[in-house]
C-alpha positions as CSV (number, residue, x, y, z in Angstrom):
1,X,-13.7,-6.0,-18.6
2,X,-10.2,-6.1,-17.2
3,X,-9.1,-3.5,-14.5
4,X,-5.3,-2.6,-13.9
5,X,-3.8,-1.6,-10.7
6,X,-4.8,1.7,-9.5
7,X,-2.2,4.6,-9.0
8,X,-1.9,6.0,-5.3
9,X,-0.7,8.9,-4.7
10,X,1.0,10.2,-1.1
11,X,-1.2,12.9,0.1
12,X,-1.0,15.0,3.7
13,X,-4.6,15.0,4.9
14,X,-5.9,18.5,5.3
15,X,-7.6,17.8,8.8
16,X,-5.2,15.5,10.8
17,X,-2.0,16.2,9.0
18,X,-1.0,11.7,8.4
19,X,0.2,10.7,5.4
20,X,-2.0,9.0,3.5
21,X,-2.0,7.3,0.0
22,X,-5.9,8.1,-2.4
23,X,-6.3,6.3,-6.0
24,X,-7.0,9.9,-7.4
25,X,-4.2,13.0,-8.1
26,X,-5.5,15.5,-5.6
27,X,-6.9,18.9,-6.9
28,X,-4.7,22.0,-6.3
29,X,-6.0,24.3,-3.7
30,X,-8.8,21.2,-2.4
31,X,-8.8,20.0,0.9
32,X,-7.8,16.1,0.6
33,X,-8.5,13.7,3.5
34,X,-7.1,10.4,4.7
35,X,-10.0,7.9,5.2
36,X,-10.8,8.7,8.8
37,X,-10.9,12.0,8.4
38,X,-12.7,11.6,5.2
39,X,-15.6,10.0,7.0
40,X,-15.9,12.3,9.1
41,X,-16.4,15.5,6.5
42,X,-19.1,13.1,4.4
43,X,-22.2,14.6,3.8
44,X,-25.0,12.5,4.9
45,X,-27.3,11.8,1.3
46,X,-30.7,12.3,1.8
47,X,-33.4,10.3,-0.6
């Protein structure tokens, strides 16, 4: 199975405000992070 390049998209992260690039077109009206800040916000997963 072959996988292209992913599209980026510029996004303003909700928390710090830097401009940041995600492989995913950002939901209208949902927080988006950059990866810093994203790590931050993570929910821990409990098994």
């Amino acid at each position: 199975m072959a996988f292209g390049q992913r599209e980026m998209n510029q996004i303003t992260c909700s928390d710090c405000g830097a401009q940041s690039e995600v492989p995913f077109k950002p939901a209208e009206g949902r927080p988006v992070y950059c990866r810093d800040c994203y790590s931050k916000h993570r929910t821990t997963r409990r098994e």
